[in-house]
C-alpha positions in Angstrom: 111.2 26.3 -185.9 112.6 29.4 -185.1 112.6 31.1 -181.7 109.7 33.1 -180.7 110.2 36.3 -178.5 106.9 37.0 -175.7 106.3 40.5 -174.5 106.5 40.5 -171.0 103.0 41.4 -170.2 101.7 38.0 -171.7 104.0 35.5 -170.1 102.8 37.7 -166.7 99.0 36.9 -167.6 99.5 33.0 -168.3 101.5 33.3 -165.3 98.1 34.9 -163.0 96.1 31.9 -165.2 98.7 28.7 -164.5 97.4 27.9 -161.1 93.6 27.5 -162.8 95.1 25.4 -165.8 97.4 23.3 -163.8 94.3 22.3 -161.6 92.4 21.4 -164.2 95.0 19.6 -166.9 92.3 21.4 -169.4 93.2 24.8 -170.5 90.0 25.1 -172.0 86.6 26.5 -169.8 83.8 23.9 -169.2 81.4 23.2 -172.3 77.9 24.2 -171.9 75.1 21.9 -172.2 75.1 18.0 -172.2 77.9 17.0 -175.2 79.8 18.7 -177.4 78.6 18.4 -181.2 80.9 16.3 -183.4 82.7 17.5 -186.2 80.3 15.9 -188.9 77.1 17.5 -187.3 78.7 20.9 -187.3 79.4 20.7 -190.8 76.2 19.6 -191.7 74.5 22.4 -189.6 76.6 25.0 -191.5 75.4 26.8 -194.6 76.4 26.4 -197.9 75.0 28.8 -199.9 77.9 30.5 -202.1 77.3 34.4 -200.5 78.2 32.7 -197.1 81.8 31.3 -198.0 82.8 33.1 -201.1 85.9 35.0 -199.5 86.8 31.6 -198.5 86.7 30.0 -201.7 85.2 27.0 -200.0 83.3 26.1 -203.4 86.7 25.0 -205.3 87.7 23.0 -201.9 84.4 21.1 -202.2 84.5 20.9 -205.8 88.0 19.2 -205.7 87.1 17.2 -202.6 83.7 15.5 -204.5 85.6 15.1 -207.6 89.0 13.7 -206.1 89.0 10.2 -207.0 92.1 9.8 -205.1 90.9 11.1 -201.8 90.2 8.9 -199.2 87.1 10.4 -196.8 84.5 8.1 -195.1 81.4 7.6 -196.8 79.2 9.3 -193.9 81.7 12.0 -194.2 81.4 11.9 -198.4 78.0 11.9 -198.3 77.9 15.7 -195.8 79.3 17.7 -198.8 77.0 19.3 -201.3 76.9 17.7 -204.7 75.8 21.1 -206.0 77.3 24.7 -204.8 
């Protein structure tokens, strides 16, 4: 992995931010609301129509995810992808 070079300014931010993510362990800010959704009900939530991934090209992923007979994917997780795009 090659060295990575900072500008100044940044490392001086984290810096102003360290004592906040030291405290917590986190890094992250708090989730809103009760529970986070997991990743199976956000991918069922999200839209599949082809005008809303076609830059993406997330029709040939899916494709090649129902058809791979090698793949190994849960069943609940199988059974979230579109059998038509």
């Amino acid at each position: 992995m090659p060295l990575r070079s900072y500008p100044v300014a940044f490392g001086l931010r984290i810096l102003r931010y360290l004592p906040q993510l030291r405290a917590s362990s986190m890094g992250w800010p708090p989730v809103l609301g009760d529970s986070e959704p997991d990743g199976l009900s956000l991918f069922k939530q999200m839209p599949m129509d082809s005008d809303s991934w076609s830059e993406a090209l997330l029709g040939d992923a899916i494709a090649y995810i129902r058809g791979s007979i090698h793949l190994r994917l849960p069943q609940h997780w199988k059974s979230a992808f579109p059998t038509e795009i």
